[in-house]
N, C-alpha and C positions, 0 to 999 in steps of 0.2 A: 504494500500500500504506500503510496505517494506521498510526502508530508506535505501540509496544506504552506502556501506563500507563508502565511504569518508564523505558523512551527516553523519555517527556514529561517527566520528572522531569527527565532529563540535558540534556534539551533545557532545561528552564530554569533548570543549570547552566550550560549555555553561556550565556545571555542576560545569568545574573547575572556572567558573568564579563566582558561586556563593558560593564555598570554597573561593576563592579571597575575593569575597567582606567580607565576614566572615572575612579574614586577615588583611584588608585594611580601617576597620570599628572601629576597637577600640586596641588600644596595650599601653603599657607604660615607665618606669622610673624607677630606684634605682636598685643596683649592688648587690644583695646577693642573692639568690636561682634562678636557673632560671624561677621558678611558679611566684615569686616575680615579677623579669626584666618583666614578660611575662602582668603580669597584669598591671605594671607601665607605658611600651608600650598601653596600653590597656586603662589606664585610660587616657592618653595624648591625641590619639585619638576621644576619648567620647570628649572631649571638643571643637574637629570643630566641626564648622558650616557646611560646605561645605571645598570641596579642588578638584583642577584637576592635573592631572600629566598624564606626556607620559609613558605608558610601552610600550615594547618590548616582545614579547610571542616568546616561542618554545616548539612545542609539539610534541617529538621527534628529528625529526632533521628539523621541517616544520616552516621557520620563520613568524612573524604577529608581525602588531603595531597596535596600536591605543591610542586615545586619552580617559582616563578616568575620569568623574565626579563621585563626590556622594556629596549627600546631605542628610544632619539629619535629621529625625535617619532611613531613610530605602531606599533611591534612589539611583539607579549607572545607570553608562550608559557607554559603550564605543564605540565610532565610529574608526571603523579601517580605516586606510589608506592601510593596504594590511595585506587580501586584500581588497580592495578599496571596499567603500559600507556595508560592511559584521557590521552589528551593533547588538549591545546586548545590551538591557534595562529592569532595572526593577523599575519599580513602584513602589513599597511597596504591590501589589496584583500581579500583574500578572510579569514573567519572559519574555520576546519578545527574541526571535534569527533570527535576519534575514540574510538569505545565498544567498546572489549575483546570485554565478556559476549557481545555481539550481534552483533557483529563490524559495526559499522555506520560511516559516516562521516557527518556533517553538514554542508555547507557552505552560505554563503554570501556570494555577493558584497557589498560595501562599498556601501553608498549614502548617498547624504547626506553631514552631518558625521560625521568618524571621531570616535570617544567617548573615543581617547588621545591628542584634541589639546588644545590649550586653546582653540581654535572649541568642541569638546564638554564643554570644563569649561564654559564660559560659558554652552552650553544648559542644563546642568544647572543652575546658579545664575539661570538663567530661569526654568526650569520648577518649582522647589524654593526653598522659605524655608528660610533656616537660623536656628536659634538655638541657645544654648548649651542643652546638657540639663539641665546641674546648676551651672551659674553660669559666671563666669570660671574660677575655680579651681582645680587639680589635684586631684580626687576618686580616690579605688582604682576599679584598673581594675572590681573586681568585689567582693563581700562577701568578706571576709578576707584580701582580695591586698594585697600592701604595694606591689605596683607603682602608680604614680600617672599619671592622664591628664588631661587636657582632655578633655569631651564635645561634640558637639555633635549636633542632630538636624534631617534635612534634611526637611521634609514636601511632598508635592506641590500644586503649586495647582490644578491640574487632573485629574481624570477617568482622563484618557488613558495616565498615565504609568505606567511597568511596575514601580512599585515605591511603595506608598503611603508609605513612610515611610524615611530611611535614617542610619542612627547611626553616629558616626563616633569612635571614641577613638585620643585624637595624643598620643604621647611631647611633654612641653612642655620638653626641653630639646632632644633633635634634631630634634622638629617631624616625626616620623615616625609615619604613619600602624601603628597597631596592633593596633586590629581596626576592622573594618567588617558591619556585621549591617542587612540589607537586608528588608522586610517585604511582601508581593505582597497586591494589595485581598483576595484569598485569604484569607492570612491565613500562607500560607508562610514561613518564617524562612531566610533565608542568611546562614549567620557564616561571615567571612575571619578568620583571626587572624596577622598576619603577626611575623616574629622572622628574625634571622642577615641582617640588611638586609647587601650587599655595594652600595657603590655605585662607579660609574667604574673597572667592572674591565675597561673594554674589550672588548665585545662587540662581535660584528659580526653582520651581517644574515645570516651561512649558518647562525647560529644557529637561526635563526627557517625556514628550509627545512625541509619535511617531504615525503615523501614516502608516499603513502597505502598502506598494506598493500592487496596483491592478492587479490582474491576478497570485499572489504569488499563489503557494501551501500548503495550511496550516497543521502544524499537530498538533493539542491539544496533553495537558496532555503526551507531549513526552517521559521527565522520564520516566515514567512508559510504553512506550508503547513498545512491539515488534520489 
């Protein structure tokens, strides 16, 4: 069975969510080449334990929140509040997408490098040049915001990758990633905007347990499918 236009949309919700977790898994620290900034955000990261924080998603112009955990070194999970229900978890094996409206499930098993280790930061810093967007320097997050960030912009060198381009804005005193806006050869836009970071609150893996609603429609191995 076909997934309908609006499940492909959620469908690469979920994919952008596991470039996220790639983003949101390890970054770093110290001001001089942005490879450098990129890894020191990177090694800051590696050293939670666990952390949650609220983003804020837009995938085009279609808003979504939810609340985000991960725990080290391979678990995330976010439960949206809108829309309401709609949850995304991975294990360290399997991917889960669950879709409310449709009452659908998605899954997939883990192949490869998992994308919240620092094995899958390091593809990503393979596959992507980074430079800074707007210099070293702490620029406003946005036109009129007093908030201040470091930018950076990750472009791919190749073809293949599922995301032509990926911008990255870091709080430059806690080195905390604050939005992330991911752009598809498409021409798609996925914005994270992350806030309320809790980090080292002691999470445990039953966290990350889900247990699929009955009567869903499942689809395996969806990446890859039709």
């Amino acid at each position: 069975m076909k997934l309908s236009i609006k499940r492909f949309m959620k469908k690469g919700l979920c994919i952008a969510a596991m470039a996220m977790s790639c983003g949101i898994s390890a970054f770093a620290q110290g001001i001089t080449t942005a490879n450098e900034f990129f890894k020191a955000v990177s090694d800051k990261y590696a050293t939670f334990k666990d952390y949650q924080a609220v983003v804020d998603i837009k995938i085009g112009n279609t808003p979504m929140a939810a609340n985000v955990l991960y725990l080290a070194p391979d678990k995330m999970r976010m439960d949206f509040s809108n829309p309401a229900q709609q949850t995304i978890v991975y294990d360290g094996k399997k991917l889960i997408c669950y879709l409310p409206e449709s009452a659908s499930v998605l899954t997939q098993d883990s192949t490869g490098a998992n994308p919240t280790t620092s094995e899958g930061l390091s593809l990503l810093r393979r596959y992507y040049t980074v430079s800074y967007e707007k210099g070293q320097e702490a620029v406003a997050l946005e036109d009129g915001s007093d908030e201040m960030v470091i930018k950076l912009i990750l472009w791919r060198r190749t073809g293949s990758e599922s995301f032509r381009n990926i911008k990255m804005a870091i709080d430059p005193d806690t080195k905390l990633i604050r939005r992330i806006i991911a752009t598809t050869p498409g021409g798609v836009v996925y914005q994270f905007d992350f806030r309320g970071y809790e980090i080292n609150q002691g999470l445990t893996p039953k966290r990350f347990e889900y247990d699929i609603p009955s009567g869903a429609n499942n689809y395996d191995n969806f990446l890859f499918s039709e």
